[in-house]
Each structure stands twice: as structure tokens, then as C-alpha cells.
DRENDOKE-651268 format. One record per residue (C-alpha): residue in three letters; x, y, z. Coordinates in pm, whole numbers, padded with zeros to 5 digits, always signed. Layout:
alaXYZ ...
END
This chain:
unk+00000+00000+00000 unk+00296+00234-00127 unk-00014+00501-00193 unk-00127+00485+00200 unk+00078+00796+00280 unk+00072+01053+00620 unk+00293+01194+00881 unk+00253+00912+01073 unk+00158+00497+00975 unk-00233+00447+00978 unk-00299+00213+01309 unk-00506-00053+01151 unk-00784-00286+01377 unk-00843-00633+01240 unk-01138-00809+01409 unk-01122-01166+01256 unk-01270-01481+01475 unk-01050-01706+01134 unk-00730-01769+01189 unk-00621-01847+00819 unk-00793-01512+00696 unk-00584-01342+01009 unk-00271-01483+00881 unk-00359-01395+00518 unk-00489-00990+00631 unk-00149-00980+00852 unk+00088-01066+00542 unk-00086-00822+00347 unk-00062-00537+00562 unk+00278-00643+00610 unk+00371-00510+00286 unk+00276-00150+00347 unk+00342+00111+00626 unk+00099+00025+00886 unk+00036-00039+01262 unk-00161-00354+01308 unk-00359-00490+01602 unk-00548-00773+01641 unk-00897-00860+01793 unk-01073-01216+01759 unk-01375-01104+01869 unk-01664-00809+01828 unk-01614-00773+02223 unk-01273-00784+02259 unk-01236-00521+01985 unk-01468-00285+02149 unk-01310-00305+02466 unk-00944-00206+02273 unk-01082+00090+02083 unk-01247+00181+02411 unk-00887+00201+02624 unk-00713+00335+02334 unk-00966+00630+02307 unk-00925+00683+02669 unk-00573+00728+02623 unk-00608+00946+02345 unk-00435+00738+02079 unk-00682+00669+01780 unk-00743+00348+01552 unk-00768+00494+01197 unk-00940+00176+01048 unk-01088-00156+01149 unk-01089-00433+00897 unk-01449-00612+01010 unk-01535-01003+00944 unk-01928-00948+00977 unk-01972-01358+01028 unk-01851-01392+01391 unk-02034-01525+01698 unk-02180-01406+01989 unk-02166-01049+01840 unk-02141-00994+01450 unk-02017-00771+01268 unk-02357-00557+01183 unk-02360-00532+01588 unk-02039-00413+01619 unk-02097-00164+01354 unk-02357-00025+01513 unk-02173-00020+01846 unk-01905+00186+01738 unk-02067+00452+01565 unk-02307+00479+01864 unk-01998+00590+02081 unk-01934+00971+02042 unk-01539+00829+02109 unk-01517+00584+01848 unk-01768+00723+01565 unk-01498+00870+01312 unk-01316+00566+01300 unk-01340+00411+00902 unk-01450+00064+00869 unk-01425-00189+00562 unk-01630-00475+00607 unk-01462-00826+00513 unk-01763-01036+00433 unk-01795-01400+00246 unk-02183-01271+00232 unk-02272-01149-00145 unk-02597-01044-00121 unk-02681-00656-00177 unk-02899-00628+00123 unk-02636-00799+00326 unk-02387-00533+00229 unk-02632-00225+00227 unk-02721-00334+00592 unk-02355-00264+00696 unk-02316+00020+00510 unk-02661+00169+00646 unk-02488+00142+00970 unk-02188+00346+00928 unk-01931+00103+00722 unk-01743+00307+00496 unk-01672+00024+00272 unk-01668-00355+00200 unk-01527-00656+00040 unk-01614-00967-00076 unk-01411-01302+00033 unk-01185-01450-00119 unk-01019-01116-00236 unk-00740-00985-00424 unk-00520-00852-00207 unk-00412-00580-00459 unk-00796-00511-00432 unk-00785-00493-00030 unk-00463-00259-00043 unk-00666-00029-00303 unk-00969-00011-00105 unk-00769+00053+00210 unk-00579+00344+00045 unk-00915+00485-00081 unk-01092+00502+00269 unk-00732+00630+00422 unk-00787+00937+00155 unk-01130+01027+00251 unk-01006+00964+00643 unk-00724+01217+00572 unk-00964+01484+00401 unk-01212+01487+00670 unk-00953+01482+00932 unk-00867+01781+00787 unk-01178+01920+00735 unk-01232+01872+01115 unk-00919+02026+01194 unk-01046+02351+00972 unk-01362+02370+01171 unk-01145+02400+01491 unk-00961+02651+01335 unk-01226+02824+01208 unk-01445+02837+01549 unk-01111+02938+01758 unk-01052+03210+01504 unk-01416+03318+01493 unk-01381+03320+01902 unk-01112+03554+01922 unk-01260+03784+01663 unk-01584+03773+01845 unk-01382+03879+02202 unk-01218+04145+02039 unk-01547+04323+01914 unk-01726+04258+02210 unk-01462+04339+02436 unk-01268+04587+02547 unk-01088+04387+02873 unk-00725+04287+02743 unk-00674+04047+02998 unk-00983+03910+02887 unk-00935+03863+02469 unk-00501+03716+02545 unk-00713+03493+02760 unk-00927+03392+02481 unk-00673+03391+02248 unk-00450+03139+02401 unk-00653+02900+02471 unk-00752+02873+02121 unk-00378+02858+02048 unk-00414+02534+02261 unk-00648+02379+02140 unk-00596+02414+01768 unk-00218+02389+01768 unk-00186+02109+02027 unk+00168+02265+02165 unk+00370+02218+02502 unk+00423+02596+02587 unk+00364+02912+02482 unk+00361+03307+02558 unk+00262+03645+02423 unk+00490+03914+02495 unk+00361+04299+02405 unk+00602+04571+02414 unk+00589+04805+02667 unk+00619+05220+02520 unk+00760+05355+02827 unk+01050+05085+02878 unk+01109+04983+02541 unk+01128+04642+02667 unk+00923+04298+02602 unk+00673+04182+02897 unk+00562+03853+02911 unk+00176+03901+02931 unk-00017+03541+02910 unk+00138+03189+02883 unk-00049+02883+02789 unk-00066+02661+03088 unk+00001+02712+03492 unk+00358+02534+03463 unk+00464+02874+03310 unk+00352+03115+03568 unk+00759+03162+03656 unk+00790+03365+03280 unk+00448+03574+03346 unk+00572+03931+03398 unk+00916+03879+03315 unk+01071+04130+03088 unk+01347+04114+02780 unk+01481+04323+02512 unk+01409+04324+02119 unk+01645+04171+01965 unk+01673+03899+02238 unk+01574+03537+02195 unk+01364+03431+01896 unk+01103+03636+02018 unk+01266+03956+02083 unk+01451+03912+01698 unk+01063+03845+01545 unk+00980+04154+01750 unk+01259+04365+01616 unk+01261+04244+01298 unk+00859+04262+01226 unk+00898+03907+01056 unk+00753+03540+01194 unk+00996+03308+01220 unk+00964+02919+01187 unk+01232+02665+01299 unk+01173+02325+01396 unk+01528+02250+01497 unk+01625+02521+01763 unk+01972+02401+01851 unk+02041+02527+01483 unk+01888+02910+01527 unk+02168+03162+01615 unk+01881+03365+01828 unk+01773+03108+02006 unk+01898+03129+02399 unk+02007+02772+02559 unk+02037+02948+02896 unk+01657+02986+02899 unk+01635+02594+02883 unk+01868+02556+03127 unk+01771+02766+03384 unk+01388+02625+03377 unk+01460+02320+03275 unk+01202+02274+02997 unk+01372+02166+02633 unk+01275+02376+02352 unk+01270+02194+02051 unk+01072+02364+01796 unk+00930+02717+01823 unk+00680+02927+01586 unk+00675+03304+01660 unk+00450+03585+01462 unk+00493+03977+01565 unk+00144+04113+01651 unk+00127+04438+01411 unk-00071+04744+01401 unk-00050+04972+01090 unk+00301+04922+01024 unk+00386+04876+01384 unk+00487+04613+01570 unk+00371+04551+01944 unk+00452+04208+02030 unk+00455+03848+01920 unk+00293+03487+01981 unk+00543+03241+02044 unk+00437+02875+02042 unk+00640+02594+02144 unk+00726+02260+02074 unk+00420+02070+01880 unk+00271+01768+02023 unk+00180+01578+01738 unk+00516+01661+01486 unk+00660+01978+01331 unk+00553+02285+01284 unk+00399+02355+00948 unk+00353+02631+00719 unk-00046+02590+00769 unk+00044+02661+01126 unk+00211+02933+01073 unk-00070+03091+00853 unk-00297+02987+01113 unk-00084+03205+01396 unk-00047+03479+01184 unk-00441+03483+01121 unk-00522+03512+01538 unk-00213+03733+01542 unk-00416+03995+01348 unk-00688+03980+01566 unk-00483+04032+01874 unk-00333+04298+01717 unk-00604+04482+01669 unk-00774+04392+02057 unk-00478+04570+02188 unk-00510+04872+01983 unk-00845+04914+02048 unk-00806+04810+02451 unk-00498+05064+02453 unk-00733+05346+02289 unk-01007+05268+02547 unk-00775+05346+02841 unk-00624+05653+02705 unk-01033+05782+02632 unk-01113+05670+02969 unk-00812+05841+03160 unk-00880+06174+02908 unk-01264+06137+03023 unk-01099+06114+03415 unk-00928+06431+03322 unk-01210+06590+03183 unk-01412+06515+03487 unk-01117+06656+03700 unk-01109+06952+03494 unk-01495+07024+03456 unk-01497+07026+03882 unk-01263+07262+03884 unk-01478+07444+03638 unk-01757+07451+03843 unk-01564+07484+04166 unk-01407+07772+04038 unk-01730+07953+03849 unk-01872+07923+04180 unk-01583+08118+04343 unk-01667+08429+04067 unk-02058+08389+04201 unk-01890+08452+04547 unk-01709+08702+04456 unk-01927+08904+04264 unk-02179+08860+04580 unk-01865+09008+04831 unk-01958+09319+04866 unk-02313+09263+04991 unk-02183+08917+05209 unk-01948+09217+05359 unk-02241+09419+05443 unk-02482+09145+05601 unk-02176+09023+05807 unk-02110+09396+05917 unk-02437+09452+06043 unk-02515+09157+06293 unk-02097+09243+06391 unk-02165+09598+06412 unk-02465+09520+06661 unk-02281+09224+06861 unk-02010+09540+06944 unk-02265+09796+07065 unk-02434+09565+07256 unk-02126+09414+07453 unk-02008+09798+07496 unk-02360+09838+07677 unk-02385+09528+07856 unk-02030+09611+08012 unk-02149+09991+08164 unk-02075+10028+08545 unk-02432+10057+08742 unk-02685+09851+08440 unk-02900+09669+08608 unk-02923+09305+08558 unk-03238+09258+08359 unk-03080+09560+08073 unk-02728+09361+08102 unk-02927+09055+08018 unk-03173+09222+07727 unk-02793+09341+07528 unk-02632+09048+07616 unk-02988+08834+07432 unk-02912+09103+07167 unk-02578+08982+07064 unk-02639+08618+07095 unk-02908+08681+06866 unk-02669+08883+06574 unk-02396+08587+06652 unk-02640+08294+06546 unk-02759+08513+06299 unk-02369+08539+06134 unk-02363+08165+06229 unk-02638+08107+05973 unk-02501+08349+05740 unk-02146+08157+05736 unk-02289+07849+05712 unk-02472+07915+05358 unk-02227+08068+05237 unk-01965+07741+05320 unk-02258+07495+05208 unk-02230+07706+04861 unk-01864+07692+04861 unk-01748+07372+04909 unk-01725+07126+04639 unk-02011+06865+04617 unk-02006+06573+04821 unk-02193+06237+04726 unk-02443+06198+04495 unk-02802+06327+04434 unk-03083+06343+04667 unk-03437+06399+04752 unk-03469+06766+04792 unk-03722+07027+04767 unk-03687+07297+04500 unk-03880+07570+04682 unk-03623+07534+04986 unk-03342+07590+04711 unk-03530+07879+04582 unk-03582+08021+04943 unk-03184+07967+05059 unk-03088+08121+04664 unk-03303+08450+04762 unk-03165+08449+05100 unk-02795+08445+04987 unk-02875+08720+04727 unk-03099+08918+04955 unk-02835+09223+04997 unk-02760+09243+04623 unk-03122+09221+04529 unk-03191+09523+04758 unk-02906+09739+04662 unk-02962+09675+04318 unk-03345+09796+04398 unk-03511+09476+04249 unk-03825+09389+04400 unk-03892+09012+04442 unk-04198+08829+04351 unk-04247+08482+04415 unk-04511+08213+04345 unk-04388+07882+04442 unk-04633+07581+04420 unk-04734+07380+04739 unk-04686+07016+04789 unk-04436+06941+04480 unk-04237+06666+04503 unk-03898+06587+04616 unk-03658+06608+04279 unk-03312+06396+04289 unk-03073+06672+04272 unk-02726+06730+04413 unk-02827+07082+04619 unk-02551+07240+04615 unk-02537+07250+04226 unk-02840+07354+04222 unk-02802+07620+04431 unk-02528+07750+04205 unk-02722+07731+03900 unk-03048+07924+04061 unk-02786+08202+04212 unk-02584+08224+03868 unk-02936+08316+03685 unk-03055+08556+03976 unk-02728+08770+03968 unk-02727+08749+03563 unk-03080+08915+03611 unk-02987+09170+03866 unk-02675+09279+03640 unk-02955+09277+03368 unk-03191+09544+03553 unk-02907+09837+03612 unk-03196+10032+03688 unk-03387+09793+03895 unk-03708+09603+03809 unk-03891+09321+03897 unk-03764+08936+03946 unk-04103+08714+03920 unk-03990+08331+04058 unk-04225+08073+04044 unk-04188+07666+04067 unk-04464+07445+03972 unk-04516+07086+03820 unk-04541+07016+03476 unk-04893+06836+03359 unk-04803+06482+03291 unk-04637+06562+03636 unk-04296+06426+03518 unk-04117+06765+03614 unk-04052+07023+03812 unk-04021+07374+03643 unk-03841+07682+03831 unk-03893+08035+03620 unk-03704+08325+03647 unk-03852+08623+03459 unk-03726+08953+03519 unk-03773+09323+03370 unk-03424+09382+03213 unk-03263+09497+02892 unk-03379+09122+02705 unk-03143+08967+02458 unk-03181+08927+02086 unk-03244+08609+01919 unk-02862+08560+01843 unk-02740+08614+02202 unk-02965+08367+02322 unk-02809+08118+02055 unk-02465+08161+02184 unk-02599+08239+02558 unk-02439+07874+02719 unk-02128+07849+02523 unk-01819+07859+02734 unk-01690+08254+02757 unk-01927+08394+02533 unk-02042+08703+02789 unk-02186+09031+02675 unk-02078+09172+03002 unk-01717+09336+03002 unk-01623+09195+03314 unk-01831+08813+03242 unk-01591+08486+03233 unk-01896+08400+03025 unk-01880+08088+03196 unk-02134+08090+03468 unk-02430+08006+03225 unk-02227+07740+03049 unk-02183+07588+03355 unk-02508+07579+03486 unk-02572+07423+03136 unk-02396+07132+03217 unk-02512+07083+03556 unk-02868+07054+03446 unk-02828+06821+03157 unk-02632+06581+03365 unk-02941+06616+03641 unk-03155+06509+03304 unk-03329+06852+03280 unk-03303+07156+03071 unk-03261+07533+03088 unk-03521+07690+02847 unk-03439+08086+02760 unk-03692+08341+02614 unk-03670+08721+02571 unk-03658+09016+02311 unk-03459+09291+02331 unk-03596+09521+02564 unk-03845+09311+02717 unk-03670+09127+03022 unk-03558+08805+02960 unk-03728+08447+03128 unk-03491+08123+03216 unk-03642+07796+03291 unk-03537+07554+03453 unk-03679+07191+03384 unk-03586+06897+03669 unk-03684+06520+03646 unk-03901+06437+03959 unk-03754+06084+03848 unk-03412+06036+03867 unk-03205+06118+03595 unk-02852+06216+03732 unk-02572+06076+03500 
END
């Protein structure tokens, strides 16, 4: 059977209960490249390909006499292919029975072929090669599935995630179970050293290399890295970059090694190595096969890479918009200073006179008490004071909660009380009874509200009127707080450009204040609504999910 040819000799089955037609089958088989084993019986057969399936060494073909006792042939037949072990092994029946339904039966059951004794053995050898062919072609159909589904796994990781660890995970074990190898590794290079790290290995045993580090140029690996080209070499004892010492200092012989560079538009940022393959040498197919998950990796790493640079710009972002707001709210402070001065003088200016009182020789007790009430009085009274303006100026703390928008408005009008009256605006408020609690951060909110009272005082040089009125919308999904007021108005293109970042028509603005307050309320859920004409005040509102919304 000089046509029977593969990388290793077919292991050939024969179940025969005759011993001349055992004799005669062994001579034949003796002229080709072949393992043979021998069973005289259906049982004792089944109980072989049973242990050598457990053991993971496979019977490519059973020559089957169908006349034997106890169990025939048809039985065994049926046996086998029943047994999700044993199913893809080929069998060629070896029958003295001529009938067509006697060989249709067997080959209804699963036989691959059949022939009728006495025989040529020229005819046996011929059949033999025949089924061996097919064997061969679906073996490696099989073996293309594999590929295919590993292959179709690792693309499907990398487009459905974005966790590294996760897709070189995936990807070697693929790597495992397609290229059946002893070791293995991916290294990626690391930008800030310049230097190789060992990322993901293929089994436990090489947990020691996990982390460890090496230059390009060093090794196999480090050359396929440098050079941006795989490398192939099933003799490594003949490869100037391979590195003994590596062997020797863990121990594990290195015969054969197949390394790829993982590449990213014209870049190279690692490589697969595979080691040592179980069942012969490496292969060019193999090596297409690496270079095909290769691709894949590369392109998981690029994309994991790109999603921790966005995510540590959106960090910095965040970082940076705080300070945005932290530091708009130090302007609303400031350009409230003046009047803050004024309100703290007062209650001050009182505490003084009435300690100077209490402290005259000959006051009688009841007076000393009535100026001493007086200043305890104008100290909680700057205790209150301080502590609004602190809960306004310190940065937020945790996240939103329950709160009641007419207590906001209350506190905003309270902080701005001295500005509104020197600025001579007269308040007029309408806020709604019973509305429900809204999922805010308060302090935020508190910022926003101020930010759109003092735009409308700086609006009304001349004073005017500041109408405020909450209420809930009708499908009673919102709460709305308006802010109309008597001022100069806008025209239709200053309200277009009204929240973007330093766009002020005031000479002193940051023009930031209303951008801000943007932002605030669109990550709450809500909305900021403007409407005015030129020279007909102006009217902000504010729209707030009573569900919660915060982002």
C-alpha cells in the first residue's frame, strides 16, 4: 500500500474470529506502512478501541469479518458509531456474504466500505488506500472547523470586548487547542520601557515567565519583534537567536518554536510564540494559522490601549470640569462680596454695641441681660449666614438626593438678599405647594439658581422686577423653576450663543457661569429653556426630572 501515505503509519484494527484469513490480512498489511492490532472477537475489539480512546491514541481503520459469533459484525458496527469516542473511525467490512442487502445493511450502519471473500489482495490494499484518503480529508476538514471556530472566538472577544486580559485569555486557549503545543507566551512591548513583557502563557507550569521582561532583539522572540517578521524553525539548537540558557535555567527543552509579531498599521507591538508541537513539526499551515489570530490580537490591543487613554482623558475631563464649576462658583462669590461684607457687618456691628452696653458700670441686671440676648441673637444670625455661604462653597459631596426645590429657591433668595436690595429689584415669588422631592445634588443647584438671579440683577441696572415661580409640569414628570425679570432682554442671536463657554456680553463676564449651569442641568436630566426680546426682560427655565435622571 505504497499510496497509504501521512505523517505518521495508519494504526489498523483487524477483528477476525479465522485464523487463516488473520494470517492472510497480517501478510498483506505487512507489505505497506501500517500499525496492526489484532482482535478475535466483536467484544474484545470494542473493549481495545475503548482504552485506546481513553488514552487518546486513535485506531484509523478496522478491517471487520461481519460472520462472527456471539456479536457480529452488523452489531459491532452499530456499536461503534453509537460511541461519540469511536464514531470517526473508518470501517471496511470483510464479508464471504454477497448479497446486496447484506452489504447495504452494513453500510446503512456506518461502514465506509466492503469486500467480498476471497479477495485480491491488490484489491484490499486499493480499497484501504481509498478510505485512508477520505479519512485524511475529513480529518482535515475537522481540523479547519477547529480553526475556524477558535478564530471566529477571538474575533468575536475582540469586538465585544474591550478587557485585554480578557481577549489574550481567549486567544490562548484557542492557540491550545488548535495547535496542540507544550508551551507558549505572548509578549507585548511596553512604550515607556522599550522592553518585552511577558503578558499570558499557555498553561500554569509557566507562571515563573508571566511578567518577566526582555529586550528586542533577544531570543527568537525579541529578533521576530525587532525584525517585524515570523519566524519558523523546527530544529532550535540550529537558530543563532535562540537562547540555551533559557532551557537551562527552567529546565524545559525547547525543541521547535513558531513566533508571529502582533502588528498594528506598520507597527509592531509584540509576538505569539508557540512551542514545541505535540503531534510533529511545525507547518507552514500553522504558521498561517498564527499569523491569522495574530491579526486579531493585534487589533484587541489597539483598540483596549485606545479605550484606556479615552477613559483616563474622560478622568481628566471630569477633574477639569470640577474645577470648572468649583471655580465659576468662586466668581458667584465674589461678585456677591460686597453685599456678604455688608450682612456680616451689620449683625458684627450690633454684637459690638451691645457688649459695649452690657459692660457699663451701674446697668441693672435685667438691661445687662436684654444686650447680652441682643448679641447672641446677631452671633447665630452670622452663624447662619457663614454656614450658607460654606454649604455654597465647598465642592459637592456624594451623589443626588431627595430635595425640595422651593427650599433651594428660598436659601438662593436668602444668599442674594443684599444684592437684590441694593440693586433695587423687588422680588416676587409664586412657588407651588406640595411638589415633590426632585433627585438633585443641592448644592449645584443652588449654584445654577444664584448664577441666573445675579445674571438678572446685572440685567436690571436700573432695577425692576424678578417674578420666581416653581410648579409641576402636567403629565407631572417635572418640576419647572422660572425666572422672569424686567431687564434689557437679549436678541435672538445672544440667546443662541448664551451657554457656550466665555461667550459674555458683560465686560467683566468669564462668560462661563451660564455654560456651567448648562452642564449641571443636563447631567441632572433637565433643561434650561431661555426666552426674551430685546428690551423686554428676559425668562430662564429651569426643567428637573421628579424621576431620577442624574448621569
Amino acid at each position: 500500500m505504497s499510496e497509504v501515505q501521512q505523517s505518521s503509519p495508519p494504526r489498523i484494527l483487524i477483528v477476525e474470529d479465522d485464523v487463516e484469513m488473520l494470517e492472510l490480512l497480517q501478510n498483506i498489511l505487512a507489505l505497506v506502512r501500517c500499525q496492526v492490532h489484532i482482535a478475535h472477537s466483536g467484544e474484545e475489539a470494542l473493549t481495545f478501541l475503548q482504552r485506546e480512546a481513553a488514552a487518546g491514541r486513535e485506531v484509523d481503520l478496522i478491517l471487520l469479518d461481519i460472520m462472527m459469533p456471539e456479536m457480529d459484525g452488523y452489531e459491532m458496527i452499530a456499536r461503534v458509531k453509537a460511541d461519540p469516542a469511536l464514531r470517526n473511525t473508518s470501517i471496511i467490512m470483510t464479508t464471504a456474504l454477497n448479497s446486496v442487502s447484506d452489504k447495504t445493511l452494513g453500510l446503512g450502519l456506518g461502514a465506509d466500505d466492503y469486500i467480498t471473500k476471497p479477495f485480491d489482495p491488490r484489491e484490499l490494499l486499493a480499497r484501504i488506500d481509498a478510505v485512508m484518503r477520505i479519512r485524511r480529508s475529513e480529518q482535515a476538514l475537522r481540523r479547519r472547523n477547529r480553526e475556524l471556530a477558535a478564530l471566529i472566538e477571538i474575533n468575536r472577544m475582540v469586538t465585544s470586548s474591550l478587557d485585554l486580559d480578557e481577549v489574550l485569555e481567549a486567544t490562548m486557549r484557542g492557540i491550545r487547542e488548535i495547535l496542540q503545543v507544550e508551551a507558549g507566551s505572548l509578549v507585548l512591548l511596553d512604550e515607556e520601557t522599550g522592553r518585552l513583557v511577558f503578558r499570558k502563557t499557555l498553561s500554569p507550569e509557566q507562571g515563573w515567565v508571566t511578567g518577566r521582561t526582555i529586550r528586542p532583539g533577544e531570543g527568537i522572540v525579541g529578533y521576530v519583534v525587532q525584525s517585524g517578521e515570523p519566524k519558523l524553525v523546527n530544529n532550535v539548537e540550529r537558530d543563532p537567536h535562540f537562547l540555551a540558557e533559557v532551557d537551562e535555567e527552567t529546565g524545559f527543552t525547547s525543541r521547535a518554536i513558531l513566533c508571529v509579531p502582533l502588528t498594528i498599521r506598520n507597527r509592531v507591538i509584540g509576538a505569539i510564540e508557540v512551542i514545541n508541537k505535540l503531534d510533529g513539526a511545525f507547518t507552514e499551515q500553522d504558521l498561517e494559522l498564527l499569523q491569522a489570530m495574530a491579526a486579531s490580537v493585534a487589533v484587541a490591543v489597539d483598540n483596549a490601549n485606545l479605550y484606556s487613554e479615552l477613559a483616563d482623558f474622560a478622568k481628566e475631563l471630569e477633574r477639569s470640569q470640577a474645577q470648572l464649576v468649583q471655580a465659576e462658583k468662586m466668581a458667584a462669590i465674589g461678585r456677591l462680596a460686597a453685599s456678604i461684607a455688608h450682612e456680616i457687618n451689620n449683625p458684627l456691628q450690633a454684637i459690638h454695641n451691645s457688649l459695649h452696653l452690657s459692660l457699663r458700670e451701674g446697668l441693672e441686671d435685667d438691661k445687662r441681660l436684654q444686650y447680652l440676648s441682643m448679641a447672641q441673637a446677631e452671633v447665630q444670625r452670622l452663624i447662619e449666614i457663614v454656614q450658607r455661604m460654606l454649604d455654597f462653597y465647598r465642592p459637592s459631596r456624594g451623589g443626588a438626593v431627595p430635595t425640595d426645590i422651593n427650599s433651594i429657591v428660598e436659601n438662593v433668595l436668602t444668599l442674594a438678599h443684599k444684592r437684590l436690595q441694593y440693586g433695587g429689584v423687588r422680588v416676587l415669588t409664586h412657588l407651588a405647594p406640595d411638589l415633590p422631592p426632585v433627585p438633585v445634588v443641592p448644592d449645584q443647584i443652588t449654584q445654577v439658581f444664584l448664577n441666573i438671579v445675579i445674571n438678572a440683577i446685572e440685567a436690571m441696572p436700573s432695577g425692576g422686577d424678578l417674578r420666581l415661580e416653581t410648579l409641576l409640569s402636567g403629565d407631572g414628570e417635572w418640576v419647572l423653576t422660572s425666572f422672569q425679570d424686567t431687564g434689557q432682554g437679549m436678541s435672538p442671536e445672544q440667546i443662541t450663543n448664551l451657554f457656550e463657554p466665555f461667550y459674555t456680553t458683560k465686560p467683566t463676564g468669564t462668560g462661563l457661569g451660564l455654560a456651567i449651569s448648562y452642564g449641571i442641568i443636563e447631567r441632572h436630566g433637565g433643561a434650561i429653556e431661555v426666552s426674551s426680546r430685546p428690551g423686554q426682560g428676559a425668562t430662564f427655565v429651569v426643567k428637573l426630572p421628579v424621576r431620577p435622571a442624574l448621569t
